[in-house]
N, C-alpha and C positions, 0 to 999 in steps of 0.2 A: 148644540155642542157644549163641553165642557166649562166651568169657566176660567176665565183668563188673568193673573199677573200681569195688567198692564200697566202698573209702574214701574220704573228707574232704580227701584229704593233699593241700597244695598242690604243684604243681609247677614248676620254673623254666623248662621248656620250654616254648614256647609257643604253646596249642592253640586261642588263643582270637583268634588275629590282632591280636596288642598290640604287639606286633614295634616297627610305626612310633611307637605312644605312646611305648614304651619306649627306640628311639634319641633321638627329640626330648627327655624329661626328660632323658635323661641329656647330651644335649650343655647342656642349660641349667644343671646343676649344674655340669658341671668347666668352664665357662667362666663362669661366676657370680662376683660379688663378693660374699663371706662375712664374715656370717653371714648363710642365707636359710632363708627354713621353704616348702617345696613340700605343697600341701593337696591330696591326689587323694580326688575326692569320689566318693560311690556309695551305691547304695543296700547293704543287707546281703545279702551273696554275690553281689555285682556280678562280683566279678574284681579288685579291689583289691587283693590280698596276691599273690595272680600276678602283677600287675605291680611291683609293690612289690620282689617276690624278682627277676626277671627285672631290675628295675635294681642291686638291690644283687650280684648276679653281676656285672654289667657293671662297678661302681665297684669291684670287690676287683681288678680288672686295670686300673682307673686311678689308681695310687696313690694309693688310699684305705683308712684304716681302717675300717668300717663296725660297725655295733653294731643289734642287732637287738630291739625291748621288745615284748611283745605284752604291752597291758595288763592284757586279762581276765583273765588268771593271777595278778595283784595286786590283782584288784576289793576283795578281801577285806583286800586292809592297810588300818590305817585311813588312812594318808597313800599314796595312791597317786605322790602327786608323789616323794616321798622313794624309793619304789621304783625309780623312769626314774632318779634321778641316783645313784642307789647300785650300778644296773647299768652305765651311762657311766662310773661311776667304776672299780670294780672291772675289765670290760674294757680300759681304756687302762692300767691298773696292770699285768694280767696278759699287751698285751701290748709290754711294756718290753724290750729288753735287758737281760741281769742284770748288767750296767755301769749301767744307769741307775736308780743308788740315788739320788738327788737327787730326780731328776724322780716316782720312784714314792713317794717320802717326802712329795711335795708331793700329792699324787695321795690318801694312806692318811689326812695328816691334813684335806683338805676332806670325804671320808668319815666320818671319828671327828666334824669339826663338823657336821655333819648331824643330833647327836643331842643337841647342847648348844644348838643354834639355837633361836632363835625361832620357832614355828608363828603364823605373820600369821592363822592362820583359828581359834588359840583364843587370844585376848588376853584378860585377864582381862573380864567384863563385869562393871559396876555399874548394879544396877535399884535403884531407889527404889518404895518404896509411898508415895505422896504423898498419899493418903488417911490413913497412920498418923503421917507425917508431918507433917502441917495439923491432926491429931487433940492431938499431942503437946504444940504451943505452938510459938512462936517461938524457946526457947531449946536445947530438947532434940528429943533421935529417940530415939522410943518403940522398945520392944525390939521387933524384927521389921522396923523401916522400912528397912533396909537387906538387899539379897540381896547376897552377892558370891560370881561366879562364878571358883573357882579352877582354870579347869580347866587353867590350863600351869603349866609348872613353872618359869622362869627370874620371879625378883620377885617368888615367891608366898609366901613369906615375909612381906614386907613390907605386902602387903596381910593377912595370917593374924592379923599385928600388930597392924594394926587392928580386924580383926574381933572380934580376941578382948577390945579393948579395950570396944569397945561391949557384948558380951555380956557386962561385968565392971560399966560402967556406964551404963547405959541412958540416963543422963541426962546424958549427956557432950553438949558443945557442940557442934552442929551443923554452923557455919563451919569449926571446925577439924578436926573430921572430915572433912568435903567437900572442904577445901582439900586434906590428905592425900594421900584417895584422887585426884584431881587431878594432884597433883605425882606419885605412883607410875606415873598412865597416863600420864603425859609422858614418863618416864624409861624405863618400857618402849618406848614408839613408838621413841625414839631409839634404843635399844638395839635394836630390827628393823633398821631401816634401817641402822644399821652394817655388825650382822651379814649384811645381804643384799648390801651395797657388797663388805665383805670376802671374800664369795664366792665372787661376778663376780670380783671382780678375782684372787682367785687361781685360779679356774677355766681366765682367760683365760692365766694366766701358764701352768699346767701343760698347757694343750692345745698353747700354741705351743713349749715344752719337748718334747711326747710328738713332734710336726710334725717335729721339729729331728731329733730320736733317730731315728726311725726313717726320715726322710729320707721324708713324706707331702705332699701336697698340702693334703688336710683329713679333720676326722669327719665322717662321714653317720652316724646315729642314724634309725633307721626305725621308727617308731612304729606300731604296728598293730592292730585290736581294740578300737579306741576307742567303735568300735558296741556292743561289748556289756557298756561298763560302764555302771556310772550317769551320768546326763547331770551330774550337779556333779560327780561324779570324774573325766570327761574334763576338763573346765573347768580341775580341779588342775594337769590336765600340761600344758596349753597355757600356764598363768600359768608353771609351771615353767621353762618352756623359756627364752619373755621374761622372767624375772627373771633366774636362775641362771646359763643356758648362750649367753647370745646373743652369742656373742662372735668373733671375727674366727676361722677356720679352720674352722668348722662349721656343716653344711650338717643341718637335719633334712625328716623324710621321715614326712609324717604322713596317716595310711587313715581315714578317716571320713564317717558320714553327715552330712549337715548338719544334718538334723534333732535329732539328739543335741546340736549345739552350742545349737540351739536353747532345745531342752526347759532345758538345762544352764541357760542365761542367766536362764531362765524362773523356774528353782528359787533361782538365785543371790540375786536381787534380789526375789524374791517380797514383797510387803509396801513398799516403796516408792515413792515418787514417782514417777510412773506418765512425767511431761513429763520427768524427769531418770535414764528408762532407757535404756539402749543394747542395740539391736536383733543379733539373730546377723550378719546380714551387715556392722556398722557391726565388732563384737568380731573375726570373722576378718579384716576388711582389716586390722585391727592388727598380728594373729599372723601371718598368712600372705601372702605378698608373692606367692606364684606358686599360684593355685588352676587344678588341673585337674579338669573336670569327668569321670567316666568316661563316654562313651556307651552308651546301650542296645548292646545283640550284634544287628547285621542276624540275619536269616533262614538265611542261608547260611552266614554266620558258627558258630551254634548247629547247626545242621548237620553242621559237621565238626567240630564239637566234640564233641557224641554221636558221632561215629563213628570219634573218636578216643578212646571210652572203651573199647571193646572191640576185642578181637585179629581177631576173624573178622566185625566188624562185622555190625550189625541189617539184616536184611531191611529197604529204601532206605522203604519203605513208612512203618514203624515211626520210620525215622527224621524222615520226613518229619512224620509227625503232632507228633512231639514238637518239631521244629522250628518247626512252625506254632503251635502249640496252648498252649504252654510262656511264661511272663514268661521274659525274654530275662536269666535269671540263672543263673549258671553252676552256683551251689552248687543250686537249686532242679533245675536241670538232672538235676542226677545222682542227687540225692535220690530224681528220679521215675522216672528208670532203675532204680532198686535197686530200688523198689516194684514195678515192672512185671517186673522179671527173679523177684522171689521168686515173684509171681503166675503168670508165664510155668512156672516148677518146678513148684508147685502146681499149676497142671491139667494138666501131663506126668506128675505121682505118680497122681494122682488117676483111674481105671477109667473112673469114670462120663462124666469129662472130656476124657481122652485122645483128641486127634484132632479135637477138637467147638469149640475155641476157634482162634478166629482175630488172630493176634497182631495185627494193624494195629486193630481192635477192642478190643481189649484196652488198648492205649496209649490209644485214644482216651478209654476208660473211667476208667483213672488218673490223666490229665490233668484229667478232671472232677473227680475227686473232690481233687486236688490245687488245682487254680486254682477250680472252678466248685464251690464247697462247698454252696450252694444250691440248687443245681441237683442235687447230688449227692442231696441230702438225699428231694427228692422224687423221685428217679429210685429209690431206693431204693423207696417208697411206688408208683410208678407205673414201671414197668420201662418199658411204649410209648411214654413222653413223648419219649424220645430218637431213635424213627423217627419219630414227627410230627414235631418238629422238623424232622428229616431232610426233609420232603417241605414243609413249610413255607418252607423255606429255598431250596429247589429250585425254588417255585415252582408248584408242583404245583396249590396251592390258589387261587391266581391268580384271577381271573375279570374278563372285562370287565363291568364293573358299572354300564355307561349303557343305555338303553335300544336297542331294533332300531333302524337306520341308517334313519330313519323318521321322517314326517311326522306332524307334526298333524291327522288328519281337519279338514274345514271345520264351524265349527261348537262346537268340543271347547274349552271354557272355560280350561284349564289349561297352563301352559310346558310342552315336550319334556322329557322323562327328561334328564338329563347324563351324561355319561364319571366323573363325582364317585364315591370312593370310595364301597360302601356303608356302614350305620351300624356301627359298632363295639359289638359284645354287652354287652350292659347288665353282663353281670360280669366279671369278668378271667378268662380261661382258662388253664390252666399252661401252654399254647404260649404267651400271651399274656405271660407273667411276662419272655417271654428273649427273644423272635421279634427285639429291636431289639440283642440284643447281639452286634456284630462279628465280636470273634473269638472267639464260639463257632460263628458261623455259617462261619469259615473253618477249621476245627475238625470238624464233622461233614462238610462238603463235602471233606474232604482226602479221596486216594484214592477209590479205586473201590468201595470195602467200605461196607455200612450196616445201622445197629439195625436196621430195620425189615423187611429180609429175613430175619432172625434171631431168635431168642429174646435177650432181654437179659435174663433173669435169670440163666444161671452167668457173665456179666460182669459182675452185680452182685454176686452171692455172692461171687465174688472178691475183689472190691476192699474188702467187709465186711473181710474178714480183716487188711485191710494199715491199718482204725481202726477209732475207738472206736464202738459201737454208739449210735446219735441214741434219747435219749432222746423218748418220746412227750410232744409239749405236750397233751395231750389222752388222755380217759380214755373214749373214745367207745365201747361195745359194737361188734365187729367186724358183728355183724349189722345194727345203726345204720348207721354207717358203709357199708358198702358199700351201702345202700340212699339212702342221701344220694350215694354217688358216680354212684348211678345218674340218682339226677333234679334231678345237677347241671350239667347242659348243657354239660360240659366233655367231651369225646372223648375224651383220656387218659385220664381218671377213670371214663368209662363206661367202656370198653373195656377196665382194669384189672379192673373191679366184673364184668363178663360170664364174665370169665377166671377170677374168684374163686368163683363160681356153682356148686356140685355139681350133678352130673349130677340127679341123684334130685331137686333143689329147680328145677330151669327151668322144667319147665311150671307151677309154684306162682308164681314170677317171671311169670311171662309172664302169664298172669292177673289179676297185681295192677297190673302197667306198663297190659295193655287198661285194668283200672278208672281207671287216671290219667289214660288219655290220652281217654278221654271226661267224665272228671267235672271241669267247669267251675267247681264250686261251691270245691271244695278244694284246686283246682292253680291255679297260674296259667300262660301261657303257653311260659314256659320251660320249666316243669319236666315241663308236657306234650309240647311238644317232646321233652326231653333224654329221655323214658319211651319216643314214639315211636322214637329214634335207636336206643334200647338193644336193643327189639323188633326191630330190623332185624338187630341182632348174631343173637340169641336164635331168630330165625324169627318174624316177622309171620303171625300165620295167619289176616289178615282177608285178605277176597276181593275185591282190586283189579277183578276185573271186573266186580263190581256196575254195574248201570244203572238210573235211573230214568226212569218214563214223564211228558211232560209231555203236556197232552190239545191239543188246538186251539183256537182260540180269540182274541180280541181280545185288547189289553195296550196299554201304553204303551210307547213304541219312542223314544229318541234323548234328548238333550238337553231337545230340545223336548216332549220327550212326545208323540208324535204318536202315536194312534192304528192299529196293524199289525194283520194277521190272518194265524192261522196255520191253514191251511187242513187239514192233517192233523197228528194226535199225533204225536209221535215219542218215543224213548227216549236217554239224553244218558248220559255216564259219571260215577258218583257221585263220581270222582276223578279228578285226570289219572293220564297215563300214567306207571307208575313205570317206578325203571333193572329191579326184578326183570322185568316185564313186555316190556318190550323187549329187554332181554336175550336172552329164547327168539327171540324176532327176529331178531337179529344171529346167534346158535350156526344157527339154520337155515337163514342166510343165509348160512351159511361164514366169519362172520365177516370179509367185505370193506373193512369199514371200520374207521377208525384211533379209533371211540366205545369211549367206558370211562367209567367210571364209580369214586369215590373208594371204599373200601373204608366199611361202614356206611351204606349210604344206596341200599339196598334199594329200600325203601321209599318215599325221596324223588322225585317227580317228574321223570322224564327231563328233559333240557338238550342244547343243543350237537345239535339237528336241526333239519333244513330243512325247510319246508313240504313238500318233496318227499320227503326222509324217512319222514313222516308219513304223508303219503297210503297209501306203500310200505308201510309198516307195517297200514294199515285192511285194503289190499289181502289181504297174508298172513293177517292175523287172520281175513278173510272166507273165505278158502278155507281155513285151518284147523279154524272152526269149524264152515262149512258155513253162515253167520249172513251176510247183508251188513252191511259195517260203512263207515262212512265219517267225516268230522272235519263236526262242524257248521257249518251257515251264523251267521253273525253274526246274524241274528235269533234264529235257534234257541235260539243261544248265549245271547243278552241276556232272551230268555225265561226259561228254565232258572234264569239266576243273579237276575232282578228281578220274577221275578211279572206279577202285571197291573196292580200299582197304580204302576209308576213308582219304587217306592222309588230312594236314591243306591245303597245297599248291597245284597248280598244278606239283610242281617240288618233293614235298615230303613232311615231314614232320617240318624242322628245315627252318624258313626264310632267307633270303640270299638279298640283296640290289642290288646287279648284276644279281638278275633274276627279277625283278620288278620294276615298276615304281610308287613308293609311296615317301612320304617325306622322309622317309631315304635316299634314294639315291639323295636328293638335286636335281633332275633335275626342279622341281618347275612349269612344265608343260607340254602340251600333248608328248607324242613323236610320231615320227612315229611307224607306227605298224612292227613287226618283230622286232625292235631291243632290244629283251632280249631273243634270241633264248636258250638257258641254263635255262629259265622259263614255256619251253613247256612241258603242259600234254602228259601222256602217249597215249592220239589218236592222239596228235599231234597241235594241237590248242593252240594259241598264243595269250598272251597277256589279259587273263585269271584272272588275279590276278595285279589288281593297271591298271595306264594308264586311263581309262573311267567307272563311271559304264554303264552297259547295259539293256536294257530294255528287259523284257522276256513275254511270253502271258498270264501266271498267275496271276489270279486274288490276292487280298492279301485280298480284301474285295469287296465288291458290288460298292466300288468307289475307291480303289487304285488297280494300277500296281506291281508287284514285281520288283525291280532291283537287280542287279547281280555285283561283281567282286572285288568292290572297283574301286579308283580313283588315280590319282597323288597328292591330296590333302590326301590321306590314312592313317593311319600308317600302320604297317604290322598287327596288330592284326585286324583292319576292311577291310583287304585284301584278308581274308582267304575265302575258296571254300565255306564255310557256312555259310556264314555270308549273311541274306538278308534287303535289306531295302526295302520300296514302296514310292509311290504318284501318283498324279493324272493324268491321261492320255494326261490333258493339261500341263503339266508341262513342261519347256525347261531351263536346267541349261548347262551350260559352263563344266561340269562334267560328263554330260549321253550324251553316245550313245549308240548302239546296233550293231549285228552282226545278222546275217540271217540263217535260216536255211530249210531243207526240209524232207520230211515224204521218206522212201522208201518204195514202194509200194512190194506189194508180186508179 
């Protein structure tokens, strides 16, 4: 591959289209009345020292002297401010004509006062213990009542005087000690303020001296790195600036987050009067007369910016992702190129790897783990989370979720189904954690490449390499654990836990998933679901075409209960039609139609067929098996799932969310068939009530179908045995399927 910009190093070309920022400040400086402080704000590695250097190029050809401070190189003095004017100082010194001994004289001695001055941020401080002092009497201060802090040096004499005076007599007069120290802090304060008058004023004198010499317009001083000191040591250089340098010829140029001036203020005044604080934006309109904002980097922008990092630029693909996928920051930008380029090397060294990694994949994988650290974290734990996603995002999982484009039978107590979302699963899923985050979702959708035609784990193992290994919050036995992942009704999680499975332990798995997904007593409905889901990875090896026989007979029929006869027995299907079962359908049908089914769900009862569908299917099945088979009539049907006594349910009377699969019970989609065994009719027939409707061979009218059951989209009232709806034989919703059945002959 290409090669790579893996340095830091800013540069004054410029890659990032600042061009137009860059002409605009700069005409606002050399047409400015001076002195002006410009703020260009941004976040950290926005692109602010890029532009920063791109105008100070521009101003060294407009005669101007220019001076360059990057603070975080000084974080470590203890006066950062004395740093910025000790480099201001030093460069207009150094650069003089060597004629101009005056002006550099004036120049050498505001440097030597810089170290006799006054520090305004350590004046001596006087605490009193007012406690020892109210202990001591009205005339005297008990030894200890007084702290004094000596921490500057100009005056400190004077107070050392007193101090030692009181340690000599403990019981010295109170008044005239206080008065003392009093008159000392007076004489100090006066003594700042001079010396800060005296400053300025000769600061301004030797700038328009240096102006004069070397025949300049003005200083620019560019201040930079403000982000990465401490927020009160930024604070020093901005007081700096406005005390010391504000003075008629000089223009400064200062890079910073705003947050930092924030924090700064924050820490300043910590501890006071909360009505008589001044807020960050209230303190920069002071400092800074001309704030520019940096904008985020458009799309396109970032774009050719990566593609301005390399010689033989990335495959358009890779750049894209990184374009898309990336905080539109330039430093972060390149950071995750380097990442991606060491990784890139590494599965080119790498035998096993060679050939097998797909770079546009690859990118996409580093930008997870750079931006989506959460996501990373379980992608590491669950490698398939990032093709679901994939297919979540696409739409894939979609479904129209109102009932068949269908009537109310007459009669049917209950409102029509809606277009309303189904219910959302009682627990969060790890698609569920991200499914709402934007741009990840424009992120996996970029290009044509995706996790889930792939294995994602050597693009996980990679990306391991480029951090630190995630500590486990948890100390769960890996045999626990995956057994929790299995009958945690999350998809990722099973379909992780299947993958994890040795060969030699499956049929042991599968055996204990069957005990779950019929034992009512110790599961509850989810976790028999998420057992059935896992079965369907594993191989289900119950026998979907089970049939049971219902005999003839009277029963109760309708709403009304009305009395029906069914004149011969028949045999009904113990479950509906799954996708395994219809599947051999479609392969020996040539596969003509555009039916598919989601991967895992086997098991789950077919969807998205027509009553004509259906039929077609009884058909083949009948001349496959040599058996007639056909789709029950609507009585047959209501027999099967209600008995003879009328009950609502197939299980009784009173509804229950652990024997059905409708919106109450949260599972929010199909399940596999059997797991709500505690919901079986008395012939025995499963899955009767919620789960899919089914299509029965009753007319409803000269152009509608009857269906049967209710749905996962249900509530429990349009679940019940009697409840029917219809539509039209072409009809294929995400909601109907059917179940089969056969006549018994005398």
């Amino acid at each position: 591959m290409s090669s790579l910009t893996w340095s830091d190093k800013v540069t004054v070309e410029d890659q990032l289209g600042f061009e137009d920022y860059q002409r605009a400040l700069v005409r606002v400086v050399t047409s400015a009345e001076t002195p002006i402080t410009i703020g260009i704000f941004g976040n950290w590695g926005s692109g602010k020292t890029s532009l920063m250097r791109m105008m100070q190029k521009d101003l060294d050809k407009a005669h101007a002297q220019t001076i360059w401070f990057d603070a975080w190189k000084y974080d470590k003095e203890e006066t950062l401010w004395r740093a910025l004017l000790v480099q201001v100082l030093s460069t207009l010194r150094d650069a003089l004509p060597p004629e101009e001994a005056q002006t550099r004289e004036q120049l050498q001695k505001l440097h030597d006062s810089l170290y006799q001055s006054v520090d305004r941020d350590k004046l001596g401080a006087v605490e009193i213990d007012w406690s020892k002092f109210i202990q001591s009497g009205a005339k005297g201060v008990a030894k200890g009542a007084l702290t004094l802090s000596l921490s500057f040096i100009p005056g400190a004499s004077a107070l050392q005087q007193i101090s030692d005076a009181l340690m000599k007599n403990p019981d010295a007069e109170a008044d005239s000690l206080l008065a003392a120290i009093q008159r000392e802090k007076v004489r100090l304060h006066e003594e700042q303020v001079k010396s800060l008058e005296q400053f300025q004023n000769g600061f301004a004198t030797a700038v328009n001296s240096f102006l004069q010499a070397r025949t300049l317009k003005f200083v620019a001083v560019f201040v930079d790195d403000l982000d990465r000191c401490l927020p009160e040591k930024a604070i020093e250089v901005l007081e700096a600036i406005k005390l010391f340098m504000d003075v008629s010829g000089c223009v400064f140029v200062l890079g910073v987050d705003r947050r930092v001036i924030e924090q700064g203020i924050e820490t300043k005044y910590k501890g006071q009067d909360p009505t008589k604080l001044i807020n960050g934006d209230d303190y920069l309109e002071k400092i800074i007369q001309v704030p520019f904002n940096l904008p985020p980097l458009e799309t396109k922008r970032v774009e050719t910016f990566i593609t301005g990092q390399v010689r033989d630029n990335f495959p358009p693909s890779v750049s894209k992702v990184f374009a898309v996928g990336l905080e539109p920051n330039p430093r972060k930008v390149k950071r995750t190129m380097n990442i991606f380029r060491l990784l890139w090397t590494l599965s080119e060294e790498r035998h096993d790897l060679r050939g097998k990694i797909v770079p546009e994949l690859l990118a996409k994988m580093v930008v997870i783990q750079v931006r989506f650290r959460d996501l990373y974290g379980d992608v590491v734990e669950y490698p398939s989370l990032l093709g679901d996603l994939e297919t979540q995002f696409e739409g894939n999982t979609e479904r129209r979720t109102g009932a068949p484009a269908s009537r109310q039978a007459t009669g049917a107590a209950l409102p029509l189904e809606t277009d309303a979302p189904a219910s959302v699963p009682a627990q969060t899923t790890l698609v569920g954690k991200y499914v709402d985050r934007t741009a990840l979702r424009d992120l996996l959708l970029t290009g044509e490449k995706r996790f889930r035609d792939t294995d994602a784990r050597p693009y996980v193992f990679l990306a391991t390499t480029a951090t630190a290994d995630a500590e486990s919050s948890t100390e769960i036995p890996v045999e626990q654990k995956l057994w929790d992942d299995l009958l945690s009704n999350d998809a990722t999680k099973i379909k992780s836990a299947v993958a994890a499975i040795p060969a030699p332990s499956q049929t042991n798995y599968v055996n204990r998933l069957l005990n779950v997904l019929g034992n009512v007593v110790e599961y509850q409905a989810p976790q028999r679901v998420s057992a059935g889901n896992a079965l369907s990875y594993l191989g289900d090896p119950r026998e979907f075409e089970e049939m049971v026989e219902v005999p003839a007979g009277d029963f109760l029929y309708g709403n009304e209960k009305k009395t029906e006869t069914l004149a011969q027995p028949f045999r009904i299907g113990k479950y509906p039609v799954t996708n395994a079962q219809y599947r051999k359908f479609m392969e020996a049908a040539g596969g003509k139609s555009k039916w598919t089914f989601l991967e895992g769900r086997e098991n789950h009862p077919v969807v998205n067929v027509s009553w004509e569908d259906a039929t077609a299917y009884c058909e083949w099945l009948s001349k496959t098996t040599k058996q007639p088979y056909r789709l029950p009539t609507e009585q047959e049907w209501e027999r099967a799932a209600r008995g003879t006594d009328g009950r609502e349910y197939p299980w009784g009377s009173d509804f229950d969310a652990d024997k059905a699969n409708t919106t109450e019970g949260g599972i929010g989609d199909t399940s596999p068939v059997g797991a709500y065994p505690n919901g079986a009719s008395l012939t025995g027939t499963l899955d009767m009530s919620g789960n899919v409707w089914e299509w029965t061979a009753s007319n409803y009218d000269s152009s509608n179908k009857v269906l049967r059951g209710g749905s996962f989209s249900s509530q429990a009232g349009f679940a019940r045995c009697a409840i029917r709806l219809w539509d039209r034989p072409v009809y294929r919703g995400d909601l109907v399927g059917f179940r089969v059945a056969q006549s018994v002959l005398p």
